[in-house]
C-alpha positions as CSV (number, residue, x, y, z in Angstrom):
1,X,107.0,69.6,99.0
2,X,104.6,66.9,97.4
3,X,102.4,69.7,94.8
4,X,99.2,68.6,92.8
5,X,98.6,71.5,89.9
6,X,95.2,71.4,89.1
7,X,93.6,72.6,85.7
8,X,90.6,74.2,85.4
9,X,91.0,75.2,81.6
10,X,87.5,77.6,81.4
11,X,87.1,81.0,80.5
12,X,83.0,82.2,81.4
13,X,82.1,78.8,80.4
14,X,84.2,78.2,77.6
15,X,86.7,75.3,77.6
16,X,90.1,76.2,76.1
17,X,89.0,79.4,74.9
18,X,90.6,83.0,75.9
19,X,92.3,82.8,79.3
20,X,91.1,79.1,79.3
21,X,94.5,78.3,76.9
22,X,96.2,80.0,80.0
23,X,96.8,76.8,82.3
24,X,98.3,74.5,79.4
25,X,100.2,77.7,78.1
26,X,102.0,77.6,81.4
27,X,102.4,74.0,82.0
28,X,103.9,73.9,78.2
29,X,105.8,76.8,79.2
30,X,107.8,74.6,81.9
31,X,105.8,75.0,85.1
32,X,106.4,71.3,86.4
33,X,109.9,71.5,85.3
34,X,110.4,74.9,87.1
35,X,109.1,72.9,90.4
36,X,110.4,69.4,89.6
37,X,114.0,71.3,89.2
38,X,113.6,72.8,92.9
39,X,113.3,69.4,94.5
40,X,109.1,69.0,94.8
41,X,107.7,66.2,93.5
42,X,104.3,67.4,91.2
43,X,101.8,66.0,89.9
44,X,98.9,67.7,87.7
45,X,95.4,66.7,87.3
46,X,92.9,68.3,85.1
47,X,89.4,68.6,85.5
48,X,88.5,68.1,82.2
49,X,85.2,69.3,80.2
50,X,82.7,69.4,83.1
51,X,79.0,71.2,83.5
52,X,76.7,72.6,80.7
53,X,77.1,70.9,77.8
54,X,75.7,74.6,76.2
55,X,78.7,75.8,78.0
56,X,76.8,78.9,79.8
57,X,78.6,80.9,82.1
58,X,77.1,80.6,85.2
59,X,76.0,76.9,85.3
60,X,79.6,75.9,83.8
61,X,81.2,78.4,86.0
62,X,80.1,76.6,89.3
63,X,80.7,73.4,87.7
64,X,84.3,74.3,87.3
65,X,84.1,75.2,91.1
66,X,82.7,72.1,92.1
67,X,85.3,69.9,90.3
68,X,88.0,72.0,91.8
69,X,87.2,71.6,95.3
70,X,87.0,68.0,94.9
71,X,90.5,68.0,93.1
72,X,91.4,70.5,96.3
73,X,90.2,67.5,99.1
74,X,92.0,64.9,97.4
75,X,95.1,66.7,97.2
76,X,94.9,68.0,100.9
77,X,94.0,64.1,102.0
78,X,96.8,63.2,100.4
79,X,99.0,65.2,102.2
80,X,99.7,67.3,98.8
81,X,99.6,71.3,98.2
82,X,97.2,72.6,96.0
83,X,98.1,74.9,93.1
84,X,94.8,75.7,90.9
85,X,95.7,77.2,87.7
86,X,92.4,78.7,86.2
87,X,91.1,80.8,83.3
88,X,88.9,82.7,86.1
89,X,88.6,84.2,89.2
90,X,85.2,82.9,90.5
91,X,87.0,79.1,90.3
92,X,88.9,80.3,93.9
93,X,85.7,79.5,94.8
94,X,86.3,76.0,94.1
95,X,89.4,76.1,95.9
96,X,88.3,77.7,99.1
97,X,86.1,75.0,99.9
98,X,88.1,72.3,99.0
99,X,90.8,73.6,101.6
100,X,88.3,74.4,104.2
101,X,90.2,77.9,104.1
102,X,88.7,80.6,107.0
103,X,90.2,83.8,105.2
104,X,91.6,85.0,101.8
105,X,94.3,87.0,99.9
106,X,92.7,88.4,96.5
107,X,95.8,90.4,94.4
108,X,93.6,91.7,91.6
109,X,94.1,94.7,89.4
110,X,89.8,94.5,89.9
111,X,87.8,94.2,93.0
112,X,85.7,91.6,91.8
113,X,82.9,92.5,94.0
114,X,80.1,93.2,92.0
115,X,76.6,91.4,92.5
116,X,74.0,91.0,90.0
117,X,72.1,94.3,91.4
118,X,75.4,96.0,91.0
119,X,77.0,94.6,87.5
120,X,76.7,96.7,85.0
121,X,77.7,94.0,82.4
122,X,77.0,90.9,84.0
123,X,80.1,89.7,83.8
124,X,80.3,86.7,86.3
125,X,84.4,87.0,87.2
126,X,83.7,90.4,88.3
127,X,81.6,88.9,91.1
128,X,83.7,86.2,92.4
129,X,84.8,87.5,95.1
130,X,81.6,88.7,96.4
131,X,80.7,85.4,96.2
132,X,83.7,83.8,98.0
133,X,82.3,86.7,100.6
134,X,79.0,85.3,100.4
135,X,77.5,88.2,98.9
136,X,75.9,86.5,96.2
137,X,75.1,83.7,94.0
138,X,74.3,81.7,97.6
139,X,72.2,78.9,96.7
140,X,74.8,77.9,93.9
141,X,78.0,78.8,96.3
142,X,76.4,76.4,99.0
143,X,76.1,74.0,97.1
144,X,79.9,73.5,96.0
145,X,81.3,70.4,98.6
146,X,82.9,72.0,101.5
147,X,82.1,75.8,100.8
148,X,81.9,78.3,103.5
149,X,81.8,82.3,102.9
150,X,84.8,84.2,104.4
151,X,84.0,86.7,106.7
152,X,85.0,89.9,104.9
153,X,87.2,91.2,107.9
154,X,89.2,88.1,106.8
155,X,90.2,89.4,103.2
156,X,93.1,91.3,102.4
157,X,92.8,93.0,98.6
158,X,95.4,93.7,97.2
159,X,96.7,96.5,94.4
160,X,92.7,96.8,93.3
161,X,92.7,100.0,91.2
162,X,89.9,99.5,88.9
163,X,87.1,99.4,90.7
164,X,83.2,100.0,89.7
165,X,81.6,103.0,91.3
166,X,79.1,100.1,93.4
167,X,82.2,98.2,94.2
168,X,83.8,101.7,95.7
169,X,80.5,102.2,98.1
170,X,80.4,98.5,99.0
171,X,84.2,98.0,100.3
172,X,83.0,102.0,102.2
173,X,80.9,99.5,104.3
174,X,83.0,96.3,104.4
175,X,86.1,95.4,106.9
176,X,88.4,94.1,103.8
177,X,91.4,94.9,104.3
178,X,92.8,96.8,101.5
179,X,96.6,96.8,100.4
180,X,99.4,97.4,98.3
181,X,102.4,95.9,97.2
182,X,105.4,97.1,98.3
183,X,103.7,97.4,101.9
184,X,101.6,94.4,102.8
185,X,103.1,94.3,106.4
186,X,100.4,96.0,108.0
187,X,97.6,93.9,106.3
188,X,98.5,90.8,107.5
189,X,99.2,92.0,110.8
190,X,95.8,92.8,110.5
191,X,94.7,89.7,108.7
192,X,96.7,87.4,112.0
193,X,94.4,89.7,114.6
194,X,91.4,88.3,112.8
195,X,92.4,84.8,113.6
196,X,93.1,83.5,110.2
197,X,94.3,79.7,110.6
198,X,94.0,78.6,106.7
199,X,94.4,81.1,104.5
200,X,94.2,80.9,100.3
201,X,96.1,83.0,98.4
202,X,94.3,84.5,94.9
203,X,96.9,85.6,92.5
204,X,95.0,87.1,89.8
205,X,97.9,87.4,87.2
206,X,96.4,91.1,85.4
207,X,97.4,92.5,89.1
208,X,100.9,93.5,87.5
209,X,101.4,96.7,86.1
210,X,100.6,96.3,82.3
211,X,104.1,98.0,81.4
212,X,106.1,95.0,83.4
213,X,103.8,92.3,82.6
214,X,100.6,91.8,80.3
215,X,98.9,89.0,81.1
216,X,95.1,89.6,79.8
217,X,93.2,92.1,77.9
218,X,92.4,94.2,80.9
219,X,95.0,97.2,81.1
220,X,95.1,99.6,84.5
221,X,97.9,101.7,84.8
222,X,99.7,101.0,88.7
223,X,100.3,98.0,89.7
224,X,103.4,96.5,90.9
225,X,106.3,95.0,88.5
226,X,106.9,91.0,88.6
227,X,109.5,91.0,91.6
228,X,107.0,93.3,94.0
229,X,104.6,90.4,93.5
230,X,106.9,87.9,94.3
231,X,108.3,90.0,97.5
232,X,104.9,91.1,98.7
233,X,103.5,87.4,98.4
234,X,106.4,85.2,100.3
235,X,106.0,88.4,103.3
236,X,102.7,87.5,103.1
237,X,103.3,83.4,103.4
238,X,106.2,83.9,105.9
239,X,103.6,85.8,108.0
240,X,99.7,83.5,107.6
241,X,99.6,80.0,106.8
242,X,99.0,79.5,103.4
243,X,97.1,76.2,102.1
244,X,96.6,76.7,98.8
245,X,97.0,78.9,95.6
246,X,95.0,80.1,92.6
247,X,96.9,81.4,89.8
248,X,94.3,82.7,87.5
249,X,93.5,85.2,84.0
250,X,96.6,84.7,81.9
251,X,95.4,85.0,78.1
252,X,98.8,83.5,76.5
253,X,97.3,85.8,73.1
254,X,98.6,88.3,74.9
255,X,101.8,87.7,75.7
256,X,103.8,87.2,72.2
257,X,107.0,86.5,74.0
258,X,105.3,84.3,76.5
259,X,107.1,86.1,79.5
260,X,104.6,85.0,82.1
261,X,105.6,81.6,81.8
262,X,109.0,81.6,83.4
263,X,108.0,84.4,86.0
264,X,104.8,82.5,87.7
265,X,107.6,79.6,88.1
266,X,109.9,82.3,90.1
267,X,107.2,83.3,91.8
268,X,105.8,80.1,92.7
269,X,109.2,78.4,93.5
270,X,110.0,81.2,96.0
271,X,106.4,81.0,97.6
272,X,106.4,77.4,98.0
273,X,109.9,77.6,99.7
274,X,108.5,80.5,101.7
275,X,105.6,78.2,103.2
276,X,108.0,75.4,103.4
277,X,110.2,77.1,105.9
278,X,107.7,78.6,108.2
């Protein structure tokens, strides 16, 4: 398969810093070789330093989005599958649109569906996908080339376990499709009823359980171990049509041994084949 990795190095607006190191940590940690080696030709292009020059979160943030869903089209016109690697979430954003994507699969140890009315620390990741939804943060969301909310009966969340009490009542009234991994059968069944043709696939890398694999600062207990990723993604790309990936959140700081390196290859080598041979 011909691959374009794009970087989008940011971490709430900060270039390079905190999970912003985490795309070069995994390109230095043999990414293109890991894909190279498996017979797909890759190239990578990085977005660079883009929006705010003050580097604050929210403008930079859809700035980021913006330059990835360009990066996204040009890929896709040239006939190339998109990986994103990304410091955060809300850059999916980016990615959807780019890929013209109709529905979504967010694996997440957080729901990442707080709004401003709801955030109790106004943390912009942990509204991202509210605003892939189009819950909030419209005007800006519109305006990123290509962008169109999913429709919420088109989401399939996965292994969420720490959620915000508003995030609880708001997914009590939504038609997400909530999951786990082992057992994602019955969600995409679900997610196929819906009539999803072009579906991205959000692999928010703190969705492990913290004893198998810590990507991040953030530490929930649950969460499945490295291979039940792996398994529960390719049944999920053997299953919808998968045109595009975000790997997002890894904070090399926290990973001494750099262990996350050589398992997001695995995991991506074994998707890509997956999608390959559907």
């Amino acid at each position: 398969m011909n691959i374009t990795i794009i970087l989008a190095s940011y971490d709430s607006g900060h270039y390079h810093g905190g999970m912003g190191q985490g795309p070069d940590a995994l390109i230095a940690g043999g990414l293109v070789d890991a894909l190279t080696m498996a017979g797909h030709d890759v190239t990578v292009q990085d977005i660079g330093k883009v929006g705010d020059a003050q580097e604050r979160e929210i403008a930079t943030g859809f700035a980021v989005c913006n330059a990835v869903s360009g990066e996204v089209r040009i890929a896709r016109d040239r006939g190339r599958f998109p990986i994103v690697l990304a410091g955060n979430c809300l850059t999916s954003a980016g990615a959807v649109a780019g890929e013209g994507a109709d529905a979504i699969i967010w694996a997440d140890q957080h729901g990442d569906l707080n709004t401003p009315e709801t955030s109790i620390y106004g943390f912009l990741d942990g509204m991202a996908l509210s605003t892939v939804l189009g819950l909030c943060w419209r005007p800006m969301a519109g305006a990123i080339p290509g962008f169109q909310p999913i429709d919420p009966s088109r989401c399939v969340l996965v292994n969420a376990r720490d959620l915000d009490p508003a995030e609880e009542k708001l997914l009590q009234t939504l038609p997400v499709i909530r999951t786990e991994c082992p057992g994602v059968a019955r969600a995409t069944e679900t997610l196929q009823a819906a009539g999803a043709r072009r579906v991205h696939m959000h692999l928010d890398l703190d969705v492990h359980d913290p004893k198998e694999l810590q990507a991040n600062r953030y530490v929930t207990p649950g969460g499945p171990n490295p291979e039940q990723l792996r398994d529960a993604a390719c049944a999920m790309a053997l299953a919808v049509p998968i045109v595009g990936i975000t790997v997002s959140a890894y904070d090399p700081a926290f990973d001494a041994q750099a262990d996350v390196p050589p398992l997001v290859g695995q995991l991506l080598n074994d998707l890509i084949a997956t999608i390959e041979g559907r």
